[in-house]
N, C-alpha and C positions, 0 to 999 in steps of 0.2 A: 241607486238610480244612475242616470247619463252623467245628470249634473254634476252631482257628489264625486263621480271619478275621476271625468273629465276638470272641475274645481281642485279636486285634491292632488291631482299628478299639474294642473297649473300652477298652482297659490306659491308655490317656492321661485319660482320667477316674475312674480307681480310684487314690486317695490313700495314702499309710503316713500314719494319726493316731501322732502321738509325743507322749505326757504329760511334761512339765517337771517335775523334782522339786526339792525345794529348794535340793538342791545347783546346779543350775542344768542337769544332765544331763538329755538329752531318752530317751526309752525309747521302742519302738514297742510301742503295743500291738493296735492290728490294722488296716483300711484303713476306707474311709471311700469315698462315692461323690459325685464330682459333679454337683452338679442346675442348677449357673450358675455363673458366673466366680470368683460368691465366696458359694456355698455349699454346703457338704457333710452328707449325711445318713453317721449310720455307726450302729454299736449303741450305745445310753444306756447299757448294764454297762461297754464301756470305757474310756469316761471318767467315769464316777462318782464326784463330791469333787475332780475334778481342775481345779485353777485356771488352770494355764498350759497351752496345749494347742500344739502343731504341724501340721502338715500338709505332707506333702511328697509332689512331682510325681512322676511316671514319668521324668519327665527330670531328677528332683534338684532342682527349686525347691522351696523350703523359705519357709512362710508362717505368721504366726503364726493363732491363732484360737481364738475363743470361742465355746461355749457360751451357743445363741440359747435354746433349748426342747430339754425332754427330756421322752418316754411312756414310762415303766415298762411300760406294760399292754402297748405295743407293741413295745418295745425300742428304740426310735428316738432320736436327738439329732440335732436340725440344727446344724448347726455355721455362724458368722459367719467368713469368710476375711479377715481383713484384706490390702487391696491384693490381693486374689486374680486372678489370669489363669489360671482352669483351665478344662479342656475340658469341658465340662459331658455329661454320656451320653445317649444319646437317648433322646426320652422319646414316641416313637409313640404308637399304638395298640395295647393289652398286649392284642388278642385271639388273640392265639397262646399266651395264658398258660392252654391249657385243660389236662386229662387228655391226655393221649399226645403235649403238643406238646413240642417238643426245647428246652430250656434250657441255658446255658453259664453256668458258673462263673470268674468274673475276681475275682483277691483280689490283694493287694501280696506280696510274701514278703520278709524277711528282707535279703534280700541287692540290694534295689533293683529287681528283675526285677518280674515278676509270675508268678501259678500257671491255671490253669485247666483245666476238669475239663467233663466232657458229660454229659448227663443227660438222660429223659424225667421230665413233672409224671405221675407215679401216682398223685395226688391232690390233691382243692383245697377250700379251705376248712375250712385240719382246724386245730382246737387243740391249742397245742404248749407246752411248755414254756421259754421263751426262758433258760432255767437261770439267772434270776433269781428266781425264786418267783412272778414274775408268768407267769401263762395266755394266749398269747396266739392270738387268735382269726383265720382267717380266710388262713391261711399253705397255701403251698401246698408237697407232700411231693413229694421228687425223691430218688435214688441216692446222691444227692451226699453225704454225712455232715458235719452242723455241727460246727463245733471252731474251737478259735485260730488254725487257717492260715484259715482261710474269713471270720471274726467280721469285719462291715463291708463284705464283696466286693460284687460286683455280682451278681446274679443274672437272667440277658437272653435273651428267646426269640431265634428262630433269624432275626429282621429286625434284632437289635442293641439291642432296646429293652429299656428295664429294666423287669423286673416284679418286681423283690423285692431287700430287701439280705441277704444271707449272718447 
């Protein structure tokens, strides 16, 4: 199917971020996408206050990383990879990111895999709620439901290109 291919040529650029606490135990708290070898965008409420950060591959490499820039208004944090070798997502031409075009969902899950879900854009440019108190503008509305399995994923028209983080 779409999904499965467009899923499977994503998942090697969609990261598990894990925050370092001070016991020194690492936590996931959602995924994170890569934009280059050694940087990842993912949502700013995940890692908010967090000093030590992680970042782990689809294949199980495990990288440490910080915290370049973070938008509240947008939800966004780029993340610095230290020694990073990740597969960076493709980053095309997002004109397939209109009203009725097909969108696939790639998030990390839990147990090392990854998840992913299909979807038409039913709308674009709507102001949402990023469930930080901040509004954020310019998001485009699909089937998919946001939540903690999704928070960081990839979100890629049907050429594999990324037009949105989860």
């Amino acid at each position: 199917s779409i999904a499965r291919r467009i899923a499977a040529d994503t998942a090697p650029s969609v990261v598990t971020v894990r925050v370092v606490g001070a016991d020194g135990a690492s936590q996931p708290v959602g995924s994170g996408v890569a934009l280059a070898a050694d940087r990842v965008v993912t949502n700013a409420h995940l890692v908010q206050g967090a000093s030590t950060l992680r970042v782990v591959t689809f294949d199980g490499h495990d990288y440490a990383a910080k915290v370049l820039g973070s938008d509240p208004q947008t939800d966004l944090t780029l993340l610095s990879v230290t020694d990073g070798d990740l597969t960076a997502v493709s980053q095309g031409d997002a004109g397939g990111a209109t009203v009725g075009g097909t969108v696939v969902a790639v998030a990390a899950n839990r147990s090392g895999g990854y998840r992913t879900d299909i979807d038409v854009i039913s709308d674009e440019n709507r102001l949402v709620d990023a469930g930080t108190g901040a509004m954020v503008a310019g998001a485009l509305e699909t089937g998919i439901q946001p939540g903690a399995a999704w928070a960081g994923g990839a979100l890629v028209d049907s050429s594999g290109n990324l037009v949105g983080v989860l």
